[in-house]
N, C-alpha and C positions, 0 to 999 in steps of 0.2 A: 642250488638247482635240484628237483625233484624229478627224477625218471620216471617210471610207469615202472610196473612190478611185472612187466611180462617178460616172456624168455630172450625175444630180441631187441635191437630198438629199430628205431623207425627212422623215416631220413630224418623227419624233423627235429628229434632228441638228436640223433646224430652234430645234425649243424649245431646246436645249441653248446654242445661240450665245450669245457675248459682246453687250455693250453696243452693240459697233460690230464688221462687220467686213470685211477686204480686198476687194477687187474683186474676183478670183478666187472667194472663198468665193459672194460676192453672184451673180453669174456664175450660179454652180452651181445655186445658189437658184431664179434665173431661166430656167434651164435653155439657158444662152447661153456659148457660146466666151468665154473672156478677150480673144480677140484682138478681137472682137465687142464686149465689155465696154468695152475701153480705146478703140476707134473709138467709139463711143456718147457717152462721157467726150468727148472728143478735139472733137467735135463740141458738147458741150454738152444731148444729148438722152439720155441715162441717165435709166430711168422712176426713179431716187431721187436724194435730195440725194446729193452727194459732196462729203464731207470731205477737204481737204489739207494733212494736217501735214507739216510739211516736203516729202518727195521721195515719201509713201505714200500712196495715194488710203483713203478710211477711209467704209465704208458706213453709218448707223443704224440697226440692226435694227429696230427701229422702223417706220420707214419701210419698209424692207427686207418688211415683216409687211403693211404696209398695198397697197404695190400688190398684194400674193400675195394680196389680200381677205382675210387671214386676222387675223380680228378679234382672238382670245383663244386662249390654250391650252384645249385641250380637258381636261376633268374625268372619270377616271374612275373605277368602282365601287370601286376601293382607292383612289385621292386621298379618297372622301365617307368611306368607312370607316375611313382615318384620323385623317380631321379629327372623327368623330363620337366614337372611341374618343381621342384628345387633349382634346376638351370636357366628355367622361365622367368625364376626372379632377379637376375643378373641380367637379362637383357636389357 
């Protein structure tokens, strides 16, 4: 998956993220320097859990969604309209 090279992301990149992801990505998220990110880490005060497999820090999007307060993807007038025309063929 390809981000945008800007300094934050958007809700769209947002929804689209993996399971888990790097610190940099998280960062961006957060709208915070890596250099910022890894001091935060480093310290132990990173507003998410941090994962470390092996030598790579590894964020939860999850969590990642819950400090950003961002409860749920948002629904829209084609997400209802496809689920309604997908139900339609079960009738």
């Amino acid at each position: 998956m390809t981000l945008r090279t800007g300094p934050t992301l958007t809700f769209p990149e947002l929804f689209r993220l993996p399971v888990t992801v790097d610190l940099r990505t998280a960062a961006r998220a957060l709208g915070m320097s890596p250099g910022t990110a890894y001091r935060l880490v480093g310290r132990g005060v990173f507003p998410c859990p941090v994962v470390r497999p092996g030598h790579r820090y590894r964020i939860p999007t999850s969590a990642l969604m819950r400090v950003l307060e961002v409860d749920s993807r948002p629904v829209s007038l084609d997400d209802v309209e496809a689920g309604a025309e997908f139900a339609g063929r079960f009738d």
